[in-house]
C-alpha positions as CSV (number, residue, x, y, z in Angstrom):
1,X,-146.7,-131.4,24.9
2,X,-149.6,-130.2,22.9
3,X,-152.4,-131.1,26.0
4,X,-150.7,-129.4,29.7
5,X,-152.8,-131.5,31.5
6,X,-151.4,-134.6,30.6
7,X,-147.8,-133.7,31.4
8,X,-147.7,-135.3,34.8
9,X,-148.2,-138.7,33.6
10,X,-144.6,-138.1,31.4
11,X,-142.7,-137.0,34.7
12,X,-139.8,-139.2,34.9
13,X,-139.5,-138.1,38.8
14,X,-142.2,-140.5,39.1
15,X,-141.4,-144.1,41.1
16,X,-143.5,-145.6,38.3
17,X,-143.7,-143.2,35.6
18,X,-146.1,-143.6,32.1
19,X,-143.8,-145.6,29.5
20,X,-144.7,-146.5,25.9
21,X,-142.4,-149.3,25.0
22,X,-142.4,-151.9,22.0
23,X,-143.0,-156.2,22.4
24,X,-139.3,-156.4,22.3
25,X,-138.0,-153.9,25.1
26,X,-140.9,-154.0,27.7
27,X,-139.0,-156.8,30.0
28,X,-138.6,-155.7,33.4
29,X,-140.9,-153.1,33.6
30,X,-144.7,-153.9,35.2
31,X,-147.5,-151.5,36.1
32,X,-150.4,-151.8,38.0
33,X,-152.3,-151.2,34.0
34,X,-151.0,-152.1,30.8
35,X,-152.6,-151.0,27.7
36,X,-151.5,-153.7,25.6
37,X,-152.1,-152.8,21.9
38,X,-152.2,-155.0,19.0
39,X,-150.3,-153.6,15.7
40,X,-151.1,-156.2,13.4
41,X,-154.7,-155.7,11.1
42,X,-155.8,-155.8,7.6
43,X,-154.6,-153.7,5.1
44,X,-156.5,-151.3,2.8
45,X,-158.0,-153.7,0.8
46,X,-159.2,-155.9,3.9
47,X,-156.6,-158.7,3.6
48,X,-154.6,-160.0,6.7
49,X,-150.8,-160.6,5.9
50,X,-149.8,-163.5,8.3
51,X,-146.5,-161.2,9.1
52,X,-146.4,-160.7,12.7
53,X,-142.9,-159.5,13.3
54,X,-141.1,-160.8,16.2
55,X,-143.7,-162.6,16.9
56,X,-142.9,-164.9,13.9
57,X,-139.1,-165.8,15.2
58,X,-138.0,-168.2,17.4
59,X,-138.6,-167.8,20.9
60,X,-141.4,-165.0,19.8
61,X,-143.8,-167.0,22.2
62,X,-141.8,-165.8,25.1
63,X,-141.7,-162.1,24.0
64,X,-145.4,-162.0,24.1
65,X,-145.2,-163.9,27.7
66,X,-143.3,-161.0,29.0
67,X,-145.5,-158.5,27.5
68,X,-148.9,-160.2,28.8
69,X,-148.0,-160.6,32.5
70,X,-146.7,-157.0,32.9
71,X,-149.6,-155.5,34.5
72,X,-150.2,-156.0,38.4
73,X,-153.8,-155.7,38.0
74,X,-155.2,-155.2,35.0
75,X,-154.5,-155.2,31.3
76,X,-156.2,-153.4,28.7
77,X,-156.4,-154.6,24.9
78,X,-156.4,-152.7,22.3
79,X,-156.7,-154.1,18.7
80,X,-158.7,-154.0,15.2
81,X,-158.8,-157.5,14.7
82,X,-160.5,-160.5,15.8
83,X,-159.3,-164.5,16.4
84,X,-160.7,-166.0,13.1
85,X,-158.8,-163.2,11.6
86,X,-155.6,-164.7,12.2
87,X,-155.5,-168.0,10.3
88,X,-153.2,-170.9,12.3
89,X,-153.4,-173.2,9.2
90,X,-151.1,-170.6,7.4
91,X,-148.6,-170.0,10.2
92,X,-146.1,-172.1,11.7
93,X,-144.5,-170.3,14.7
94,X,-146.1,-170.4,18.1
95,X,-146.4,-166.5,19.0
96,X,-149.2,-165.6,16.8
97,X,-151.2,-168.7,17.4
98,X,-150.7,-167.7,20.8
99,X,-151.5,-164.0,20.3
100,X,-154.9,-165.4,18.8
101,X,-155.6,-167.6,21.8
102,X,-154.9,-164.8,24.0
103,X,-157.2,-162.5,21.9
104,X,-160.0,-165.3,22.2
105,X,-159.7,-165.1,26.0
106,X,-159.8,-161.6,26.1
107,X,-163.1,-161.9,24.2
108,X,-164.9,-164.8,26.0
109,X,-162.9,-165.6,29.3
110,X,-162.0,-168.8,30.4
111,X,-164.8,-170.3,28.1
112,X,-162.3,-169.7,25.8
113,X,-159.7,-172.2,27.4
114,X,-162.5,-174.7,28.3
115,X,-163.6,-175.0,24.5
116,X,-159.8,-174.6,22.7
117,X,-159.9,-176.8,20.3
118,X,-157.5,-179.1,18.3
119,X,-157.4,-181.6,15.3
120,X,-155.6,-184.2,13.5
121,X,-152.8,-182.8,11.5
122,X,-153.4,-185.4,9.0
123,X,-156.7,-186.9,7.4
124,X,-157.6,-189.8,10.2
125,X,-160.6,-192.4,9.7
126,X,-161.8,-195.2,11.8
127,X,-163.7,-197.2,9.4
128,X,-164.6,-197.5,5.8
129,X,-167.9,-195.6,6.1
130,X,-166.1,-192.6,7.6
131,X,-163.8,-192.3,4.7
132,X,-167.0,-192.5,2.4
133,X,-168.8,-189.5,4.2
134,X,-165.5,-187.5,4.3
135,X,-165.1,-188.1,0.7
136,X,-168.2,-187.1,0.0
137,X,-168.1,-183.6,1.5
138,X,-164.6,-183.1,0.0
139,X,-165.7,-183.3,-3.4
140,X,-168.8,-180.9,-2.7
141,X,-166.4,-178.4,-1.9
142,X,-166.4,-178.2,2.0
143,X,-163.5,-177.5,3.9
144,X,-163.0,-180.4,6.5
145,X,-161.0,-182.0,9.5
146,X,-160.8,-185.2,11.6
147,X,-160.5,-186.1,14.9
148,X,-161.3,-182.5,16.6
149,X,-162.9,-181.3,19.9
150,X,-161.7,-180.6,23.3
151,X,-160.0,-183.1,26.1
152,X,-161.0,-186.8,25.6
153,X,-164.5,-185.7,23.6
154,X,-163.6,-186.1,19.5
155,X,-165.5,-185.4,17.2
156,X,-165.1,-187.9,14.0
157,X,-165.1,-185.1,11.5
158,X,-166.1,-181.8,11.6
159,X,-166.9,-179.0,8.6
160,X,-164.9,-175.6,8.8
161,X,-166.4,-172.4,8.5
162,X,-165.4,-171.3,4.5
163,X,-164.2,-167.9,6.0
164,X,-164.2,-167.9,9.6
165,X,-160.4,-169.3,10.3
166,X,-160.7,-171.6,13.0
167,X,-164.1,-172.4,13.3
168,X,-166.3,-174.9,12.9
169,X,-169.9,-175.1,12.1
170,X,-171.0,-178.3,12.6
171,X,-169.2,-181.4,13.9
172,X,-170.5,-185.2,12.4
173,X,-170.9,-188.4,14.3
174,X,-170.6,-191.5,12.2
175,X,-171.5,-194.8,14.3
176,X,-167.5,-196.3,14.1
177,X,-165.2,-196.9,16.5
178,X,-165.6,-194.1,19.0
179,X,-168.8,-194.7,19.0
180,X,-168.9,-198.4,19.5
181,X,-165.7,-198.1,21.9
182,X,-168.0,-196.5,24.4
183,X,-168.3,-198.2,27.9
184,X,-172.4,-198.1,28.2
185,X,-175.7,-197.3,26.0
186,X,-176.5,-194.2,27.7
187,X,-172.8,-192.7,27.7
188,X,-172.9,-193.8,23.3
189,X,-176.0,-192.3,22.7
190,X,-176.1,-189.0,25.2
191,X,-173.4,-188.5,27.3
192,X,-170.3,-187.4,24.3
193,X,-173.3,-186.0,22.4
194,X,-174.2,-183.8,25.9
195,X,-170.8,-182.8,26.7
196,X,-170.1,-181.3,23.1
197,X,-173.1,-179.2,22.5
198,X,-172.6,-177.7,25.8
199,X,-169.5,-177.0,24.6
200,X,-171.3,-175.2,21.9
201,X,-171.3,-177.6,19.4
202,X,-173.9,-178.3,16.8
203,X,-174.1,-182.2,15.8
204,X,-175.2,-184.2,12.7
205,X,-175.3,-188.3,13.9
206,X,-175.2,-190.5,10.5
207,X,-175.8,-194.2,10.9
208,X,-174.1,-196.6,8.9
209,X,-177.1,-198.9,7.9
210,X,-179.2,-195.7,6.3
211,X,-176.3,-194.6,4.7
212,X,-175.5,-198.1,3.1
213,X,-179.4,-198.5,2.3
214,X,-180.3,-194.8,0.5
215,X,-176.9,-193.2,0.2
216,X,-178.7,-190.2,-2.2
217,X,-180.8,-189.4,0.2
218,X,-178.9,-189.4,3.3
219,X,-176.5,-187.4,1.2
220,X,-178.9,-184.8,0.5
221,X,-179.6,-184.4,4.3
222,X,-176.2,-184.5,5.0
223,X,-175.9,-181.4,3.1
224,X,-179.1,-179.8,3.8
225,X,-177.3,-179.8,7.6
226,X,-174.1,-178.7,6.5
227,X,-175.7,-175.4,4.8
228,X,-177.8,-174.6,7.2
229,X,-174.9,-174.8,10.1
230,X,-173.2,-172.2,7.5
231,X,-175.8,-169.8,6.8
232,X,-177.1,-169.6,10.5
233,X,-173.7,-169.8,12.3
234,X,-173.2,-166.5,14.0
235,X,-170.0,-165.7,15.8
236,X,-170.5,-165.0,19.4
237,X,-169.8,-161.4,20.5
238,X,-169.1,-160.8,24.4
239,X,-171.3,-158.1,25.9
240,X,-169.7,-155.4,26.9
241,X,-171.3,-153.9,30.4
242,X,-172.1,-150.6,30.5
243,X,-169.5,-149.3,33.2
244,X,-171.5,-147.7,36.5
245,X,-169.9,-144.7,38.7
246,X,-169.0,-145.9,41.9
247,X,-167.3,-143.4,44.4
248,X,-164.5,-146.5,45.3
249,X,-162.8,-149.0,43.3
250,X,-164.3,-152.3,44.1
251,X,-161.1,-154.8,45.0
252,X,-163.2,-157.3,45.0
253,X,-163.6,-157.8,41.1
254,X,-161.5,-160.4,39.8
255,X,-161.8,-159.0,36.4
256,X,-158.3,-158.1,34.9
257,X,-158.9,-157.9,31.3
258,X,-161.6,-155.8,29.7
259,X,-162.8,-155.1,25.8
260,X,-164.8,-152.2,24.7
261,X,-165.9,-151.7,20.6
262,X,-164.8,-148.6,19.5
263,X,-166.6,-147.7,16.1
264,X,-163.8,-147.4,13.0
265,X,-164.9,-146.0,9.6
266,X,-163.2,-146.7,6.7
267,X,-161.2,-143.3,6.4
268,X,-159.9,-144.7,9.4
269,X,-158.4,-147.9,7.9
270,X,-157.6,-146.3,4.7
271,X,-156.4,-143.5,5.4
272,X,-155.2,-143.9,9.0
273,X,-153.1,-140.6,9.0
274,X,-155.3,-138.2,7.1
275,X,-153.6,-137.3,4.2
276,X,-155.2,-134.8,1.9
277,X,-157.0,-136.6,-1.2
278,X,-155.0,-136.0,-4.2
279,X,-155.6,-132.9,-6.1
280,X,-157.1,-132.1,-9.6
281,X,-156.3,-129.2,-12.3
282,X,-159.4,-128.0,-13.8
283,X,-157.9,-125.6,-17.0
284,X,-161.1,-124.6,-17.4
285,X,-161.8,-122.3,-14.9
286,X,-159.2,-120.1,-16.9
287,X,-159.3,-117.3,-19.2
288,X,-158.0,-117.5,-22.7
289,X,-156.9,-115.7,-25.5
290,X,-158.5,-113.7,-28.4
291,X,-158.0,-116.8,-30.7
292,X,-159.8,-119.2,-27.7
293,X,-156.5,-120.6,-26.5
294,X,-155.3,-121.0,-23.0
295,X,-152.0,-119.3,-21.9
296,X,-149.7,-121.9,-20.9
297,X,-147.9,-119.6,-18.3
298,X,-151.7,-119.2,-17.0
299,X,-152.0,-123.2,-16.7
300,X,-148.7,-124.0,-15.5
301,X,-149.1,-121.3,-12.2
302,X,-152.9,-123.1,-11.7
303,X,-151.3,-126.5,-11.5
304,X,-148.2,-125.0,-9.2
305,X,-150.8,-123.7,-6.7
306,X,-153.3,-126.7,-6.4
307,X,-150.5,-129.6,-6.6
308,X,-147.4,-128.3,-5.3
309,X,-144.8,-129.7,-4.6
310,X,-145.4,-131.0,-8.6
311,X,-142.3,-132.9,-10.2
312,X,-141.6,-131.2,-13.6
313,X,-142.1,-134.8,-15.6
314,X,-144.9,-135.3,-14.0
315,X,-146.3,-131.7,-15.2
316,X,-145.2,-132.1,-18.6
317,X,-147.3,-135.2,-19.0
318,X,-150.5,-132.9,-17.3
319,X,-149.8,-130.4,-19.9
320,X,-149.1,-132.3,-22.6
321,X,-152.6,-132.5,-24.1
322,X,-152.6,-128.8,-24.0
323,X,-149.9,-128.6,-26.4
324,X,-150.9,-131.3,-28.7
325,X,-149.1,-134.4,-27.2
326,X,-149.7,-137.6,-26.0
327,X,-146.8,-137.8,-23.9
328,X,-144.1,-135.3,-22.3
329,X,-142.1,-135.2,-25.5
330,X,-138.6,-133.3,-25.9
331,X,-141.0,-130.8,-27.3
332,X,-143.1,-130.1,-24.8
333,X,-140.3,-130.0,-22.2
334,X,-138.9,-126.9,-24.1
335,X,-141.7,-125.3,-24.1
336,X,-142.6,-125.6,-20.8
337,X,-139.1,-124.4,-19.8
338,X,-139.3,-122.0,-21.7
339,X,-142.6,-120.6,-20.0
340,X,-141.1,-121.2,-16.7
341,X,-138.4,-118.6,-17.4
342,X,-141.2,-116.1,-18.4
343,X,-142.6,-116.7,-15.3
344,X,-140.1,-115.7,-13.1
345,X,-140.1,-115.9,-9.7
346,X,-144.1,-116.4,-9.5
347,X,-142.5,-120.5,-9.5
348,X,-140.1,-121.5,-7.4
349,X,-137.8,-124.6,-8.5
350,X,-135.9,-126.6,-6.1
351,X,-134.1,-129.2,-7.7
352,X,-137.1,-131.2,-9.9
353,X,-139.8,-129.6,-7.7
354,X,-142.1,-126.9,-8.7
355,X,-143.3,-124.5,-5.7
356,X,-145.3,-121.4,-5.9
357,X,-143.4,-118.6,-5.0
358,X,-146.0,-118.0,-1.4
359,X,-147.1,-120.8,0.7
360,X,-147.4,-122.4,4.3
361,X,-146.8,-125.8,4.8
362,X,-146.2,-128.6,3.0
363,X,-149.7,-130.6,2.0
364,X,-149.2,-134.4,2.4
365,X,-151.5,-136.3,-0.2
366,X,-152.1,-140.0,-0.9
367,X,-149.7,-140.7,-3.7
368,X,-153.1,-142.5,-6.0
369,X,-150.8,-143.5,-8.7
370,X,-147.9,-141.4,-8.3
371,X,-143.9,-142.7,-8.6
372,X,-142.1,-142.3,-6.0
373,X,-139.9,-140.3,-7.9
374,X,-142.6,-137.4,-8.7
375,X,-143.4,-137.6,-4.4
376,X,-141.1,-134.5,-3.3
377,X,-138.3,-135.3,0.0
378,X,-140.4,-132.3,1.4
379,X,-143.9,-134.2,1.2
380,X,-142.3,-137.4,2.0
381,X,-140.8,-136.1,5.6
382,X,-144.0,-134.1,6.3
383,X,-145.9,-137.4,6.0
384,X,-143.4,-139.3,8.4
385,X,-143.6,-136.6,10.8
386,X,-147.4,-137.1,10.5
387,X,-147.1,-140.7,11.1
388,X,-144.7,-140.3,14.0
389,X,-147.2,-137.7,15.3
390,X,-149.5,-141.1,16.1
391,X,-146.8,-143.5,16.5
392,X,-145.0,-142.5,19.4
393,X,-142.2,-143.7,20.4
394,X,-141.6,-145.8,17.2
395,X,-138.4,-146.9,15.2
396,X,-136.2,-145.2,12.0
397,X,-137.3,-148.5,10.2
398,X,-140.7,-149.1,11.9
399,X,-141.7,-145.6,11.0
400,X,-140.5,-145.9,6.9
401,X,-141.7,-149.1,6.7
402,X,-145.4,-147.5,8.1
403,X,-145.0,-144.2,6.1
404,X,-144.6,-146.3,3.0
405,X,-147.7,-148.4,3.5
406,X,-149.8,-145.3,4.8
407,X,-149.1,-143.8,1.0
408,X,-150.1,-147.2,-0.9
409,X,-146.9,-148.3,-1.9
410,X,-147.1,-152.9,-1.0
411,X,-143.6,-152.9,-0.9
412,X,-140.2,-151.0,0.0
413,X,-137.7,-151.8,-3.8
414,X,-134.9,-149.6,-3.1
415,X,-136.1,-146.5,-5.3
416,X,-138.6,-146.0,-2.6
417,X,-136.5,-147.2,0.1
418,X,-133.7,-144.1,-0.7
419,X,-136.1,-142.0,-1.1
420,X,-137.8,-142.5,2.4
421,X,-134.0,-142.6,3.9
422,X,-133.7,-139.2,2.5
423,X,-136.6,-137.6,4.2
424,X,-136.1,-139.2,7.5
425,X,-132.4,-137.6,6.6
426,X,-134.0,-134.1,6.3
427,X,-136.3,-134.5,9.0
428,X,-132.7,-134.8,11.7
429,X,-131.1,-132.3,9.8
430,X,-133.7,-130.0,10.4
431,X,-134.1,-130.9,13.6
432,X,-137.8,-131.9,13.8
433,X,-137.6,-135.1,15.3
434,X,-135.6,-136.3,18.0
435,X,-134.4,-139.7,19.9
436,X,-134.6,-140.7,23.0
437,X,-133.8,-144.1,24.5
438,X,-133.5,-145.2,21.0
439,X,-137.3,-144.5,20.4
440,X,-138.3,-141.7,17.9
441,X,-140.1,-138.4,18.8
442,X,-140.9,-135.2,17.2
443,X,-139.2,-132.2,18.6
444,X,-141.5,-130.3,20.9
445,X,-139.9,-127.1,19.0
446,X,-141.0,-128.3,15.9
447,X,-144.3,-129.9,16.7
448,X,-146.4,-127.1,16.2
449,X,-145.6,-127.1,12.7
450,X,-147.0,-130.5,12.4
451,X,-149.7,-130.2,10.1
């Protein structure tokens, strides 16, 4: 371990020693403080894939009932992404439209339960003039639902935020058949109307008869309302106290749940593990001949020593302008093997690779265009060993699946899926990662080397 002072934490002596375990093998196992962290956020570009793992499958529900109630006192969540970001209307399973309810209550406390909202799976209208104003909206554009709120208290129709998931801006009370269905005056006119905006609700009453009489201008207002819900709605953010020494814990608190901001920047998201940023030749910088041309030995040992390790292709198409081409023709292969040789042992080749003949360490980069053919086995297991370096504790395939995304490749064909094998291959055979419990870690030798 890299940090002494942690080591007692790891001693599996301990009667309850520190574990790091996945959704799927945490059963059994409780502690008085969980740090329950969320793996699921946006990707570089900022969109959320609705892939949620085992969450997904059947019965993923109960894997994420196990993994919530294993703390004995307190459970701390960890995650980059909030409720709305996690849209229910494209997901069918229940374990991520649980996850999201149980990331709302982290948020907002029982609030959130009291206010959990539903609607009617299909388009539901009590009277004519409902269907007119719902009609309406839907062909301006608005994105709309019937029959939602909380308990007994519905809401006729409500309008959805256009890119908030989940929420909704302003709910609309048309004068039909909940509203005529209620027992007394006051409970028609105040008592629904109460109950929902101290639920947080903002509502927009339309009567029929003005509606039938100017149905322009009620229109307008309509959606003058519906605008300015949109523009001024403001998703609530909890406070987060500022936490105050005290010399004892206080057992009376019957907080169990806590959520702290913790600034991200965007190296952070897109570029999670820190790979170097791709590096770039500039012949330039060297000398040339009597006749004003550069040496191509001279270029090919600049390029060796700023992008090592360089795939020979993928250095006879940065050289091919040099020698008149457009493209790495048969021709300019030749020559550049033929200054190779001239070069000696000032460039190292192993296999399709291009080293110089002196240097420490592999440099990981982001790939920024490359195939994953020209992206060496060396590179490629110095990046997983990188990854694994934050990802403790993960899988073979959880940890190719996350090297491939942290180089900007979407998706795994089976070029890059045999490659990736192959560098996880030369990482055991070199002996720089080990397993333990069926859970990957990098050899303690070896971590040092860990760039």
């Amino acid at each position: 371990m890299e940090d002494q002072q942690y080591e007692p934490f790891f001693d599996e002596d301990k009667p309850e020693a520190f574990f790091v375990k996945s959704l799927e093998n945490v059963q059994g196992d409780e502690r008085d403080t969980i740090i329950f962290s969320i793996g699921y956020a946006k990707d570089a570009a900022g969109v959320m894939r609705m892939n949620f793992g085992p969450l997904s499958k059947m019965g993923g529900e109960r894997r994420l009932n196990v993994a919530i109630t294993r703390a004995k006192y307190n459970v701390k969540l960890v995650g980059s992404i909030l409720p709305t970001d996690i849209q229910t209307d494209r997901i069918s399973a229940d374990g991520p439209k649980l996850l999201r309810g149980y990331i709302d209550f982290a948020m907002n406390g029982p609030s959130a339960l009291q206010s959990e909202i539903t609607e009617s799976d299909c388009v539901v209208h009590d009277s004519p003039f409902e269907a007119a104003v719902y009609n309406f909206l839907d062909r301006k554009g608005y994105k709309l639902a019937t029959q939602v709120g909380c308990s007994g208290y519905r809401i006729d129709m409500a309008v959805k935020h256009p890119t908030l998931n989940g929420r909704y801006v302003l709910g609309i009370e048309c004068d039909g058949a909940a509203y005529h269905s209620a027992r007394t005056a006051r409970e028609r006119d105040r008592l629904r109307q109460d109950v929902l905006e101290s639920m947080g609700w903002k509502i927009y009453r339309i009567w029929s008869t003005d509606w039938i009489k100017d149905p322009v201008t009620e229109g307008q207002r309509l959606i003058e309302a519906v605008d300015n819900a949109i523009n001024s709605y403001v998703e609530a953010v909890p406070e987060v106290p500022i936490p105050v020494q005290q010399e004892a814990a206080d057992d009376t608190t019957d907080s169990f749940m806590t959520v702290e901001d913790k600034p991200v920047s965007i190296e952070d998201i897109v570029n999670p593990y820190g790979f170097d940023s791709p590096n770039s030749t500039d012949f330039r910088t060297l000398p040339r001949d009597r006749n004003g041309y550069l040496r191509l030995t001279d270029c090919i040992e600049l390029l060796v020593r700023n992008e090592y390790p360089i795939h020979f292709e993928l250095m006879c198409q940065k050289l091919s302008p040099l020698l008149g081409r457009e493209k790495a023709t048969s021709v300019v292969r030749n020559e550049v093997n033929y200054a190779l040789r001239s070069l000696g042992d000032r460039v190292v080749r192993k296999g399709d690779f291009l080293y110089p003949a002196i240097y420490t360490g592999i440099p990981v980069r982001q790939a920024n265009g490359r195939n994953i053919k020209h992206i060496s086995a060396d590179e490629l297991s110095a990046a997983m060993l990188r990854v694994l370096n934050k990802c403790v504790g993960t899988t073979r395939s959880a940890l190719i699946d996350e090297t491939t995304w942290a180089f900007g490749f979407n998706r795994r064909g089976a070029n890059i899926a045999r490659a990736m094998n192959e560098a996880f291959e030369q990482l055991s055979v070199e002996r720089k990662i080990c397993e333990v419990d069926r859970k990957l870690l990098v050899n303690l030798i070896q971590k040092s080397e860990v760039r």
